[in-house]
N, C-alpha and C positions, 0 to 999 in steps of 0.2 A: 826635662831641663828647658826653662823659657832662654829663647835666646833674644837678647836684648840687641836693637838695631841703633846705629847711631842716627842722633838727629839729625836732619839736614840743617846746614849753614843756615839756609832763609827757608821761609816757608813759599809754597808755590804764589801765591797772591806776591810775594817779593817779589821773584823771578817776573810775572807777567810784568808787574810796574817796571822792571828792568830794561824789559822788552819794551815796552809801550814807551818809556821816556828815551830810549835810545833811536828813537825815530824823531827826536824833539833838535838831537844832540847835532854842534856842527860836525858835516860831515870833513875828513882828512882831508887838505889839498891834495891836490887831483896830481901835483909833480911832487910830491914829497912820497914816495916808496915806502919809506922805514915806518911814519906813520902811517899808511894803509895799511901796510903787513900788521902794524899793532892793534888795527883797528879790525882788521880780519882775525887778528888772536882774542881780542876782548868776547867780538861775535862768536866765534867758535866756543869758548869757552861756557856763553853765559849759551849758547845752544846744548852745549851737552848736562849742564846742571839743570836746565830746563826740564830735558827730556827726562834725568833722571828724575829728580821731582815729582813731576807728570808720571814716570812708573809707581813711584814707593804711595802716589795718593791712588794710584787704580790700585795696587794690591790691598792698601788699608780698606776702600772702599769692597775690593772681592773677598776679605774675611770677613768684613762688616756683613754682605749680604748673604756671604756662607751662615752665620751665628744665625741671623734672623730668617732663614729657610730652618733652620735647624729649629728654632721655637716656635715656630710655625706647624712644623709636625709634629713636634711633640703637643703640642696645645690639640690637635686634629684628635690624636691619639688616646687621648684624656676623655 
């Protein structure tokens, strides 16, 4: 039974552009509270879909390199 994974939202190349123009953005007045809290929630948020990202493309990448060790030996074997 193949189990099918959801896609993610954005693809990792999103996420870094995320990253990267979020350094562009202005930053919250510095006495305004409610907006750093929300600007401390956007961060957080776009940190944790990052990371996960970052995991679901290393696992693609560790069956990618399982497959091709695998025809590899068998090619050896032949």
């Amino acid at each position: 039974m193949h189990k099918e994974k959801m896609k993610p939202k954005y693809d990792l190349e999103d996420y870094i552009y995320d990253v990267e123009s979020r350094s562009l953005e202005n930053e919250a007045d510095p006495t305004d509270i409610y907006a750093q809290l929300q600007q401390k929630e956007k961060d957080l948020i776009l940190a944790a879909e990052l990371g996960k990202a970052l995991l679901e493309k290393n696992e693609e990448l560790s069956r990618h390199n399982e497959r091709l060790a695998e025809e590899y030996s068998q090619k050896l074997e032949v």
